[in-house]
C-alpha positions as CSV (number, residue, x, y, z in Angstrom):
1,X,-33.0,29.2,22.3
2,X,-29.8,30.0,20.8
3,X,-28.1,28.0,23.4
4,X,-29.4,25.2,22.1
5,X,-29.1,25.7,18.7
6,X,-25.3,26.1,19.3
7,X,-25.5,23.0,21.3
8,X,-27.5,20.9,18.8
9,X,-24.6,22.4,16.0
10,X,-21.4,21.4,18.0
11,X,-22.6,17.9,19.4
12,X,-23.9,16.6,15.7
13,X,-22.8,18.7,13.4
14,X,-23.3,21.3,11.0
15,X,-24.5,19.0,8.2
16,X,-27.1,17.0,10.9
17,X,-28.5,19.9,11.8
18,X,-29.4,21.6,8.0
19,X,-30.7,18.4,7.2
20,X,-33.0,18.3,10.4
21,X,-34.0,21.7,9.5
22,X,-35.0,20.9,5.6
23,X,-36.9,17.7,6.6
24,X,-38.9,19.7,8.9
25,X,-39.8,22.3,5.9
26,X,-40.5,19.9,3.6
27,X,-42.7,18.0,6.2
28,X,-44.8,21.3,6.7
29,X,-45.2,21.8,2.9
30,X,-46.3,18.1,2.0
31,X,-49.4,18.4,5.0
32,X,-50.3,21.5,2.9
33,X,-49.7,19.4,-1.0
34,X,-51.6,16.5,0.9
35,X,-54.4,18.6,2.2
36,X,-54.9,20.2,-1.0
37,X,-55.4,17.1,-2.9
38,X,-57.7,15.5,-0.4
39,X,-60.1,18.6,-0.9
40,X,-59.6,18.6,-5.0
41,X,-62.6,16.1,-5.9
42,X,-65.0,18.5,-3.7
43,X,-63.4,21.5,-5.1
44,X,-63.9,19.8,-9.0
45,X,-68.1,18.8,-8.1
């Protein structure tokens, strides 16, 4: 797993890769912000 990370960080670069790894947290934590309010009118009956 390292290997690749190493890999992934000397073919695209260092900036490429951060930015990967943000979008991919962010993703995670807007299904969560979008699955909250989807159940907010049930939760407010």
């Amino acid at each position: 797993m390292d290997q690749t990370w190493i890999s992934f960080i000397t073919d695209f670069g260092f900036p490429v890769v951060v930015t990967f790894y943000l979008l991919h947290r962010i993703e995670t934590k807007l299904n969560t912000l979008i699955e909250s309010i989807v159940a907010l009118p049930e939760k407010m009956k």
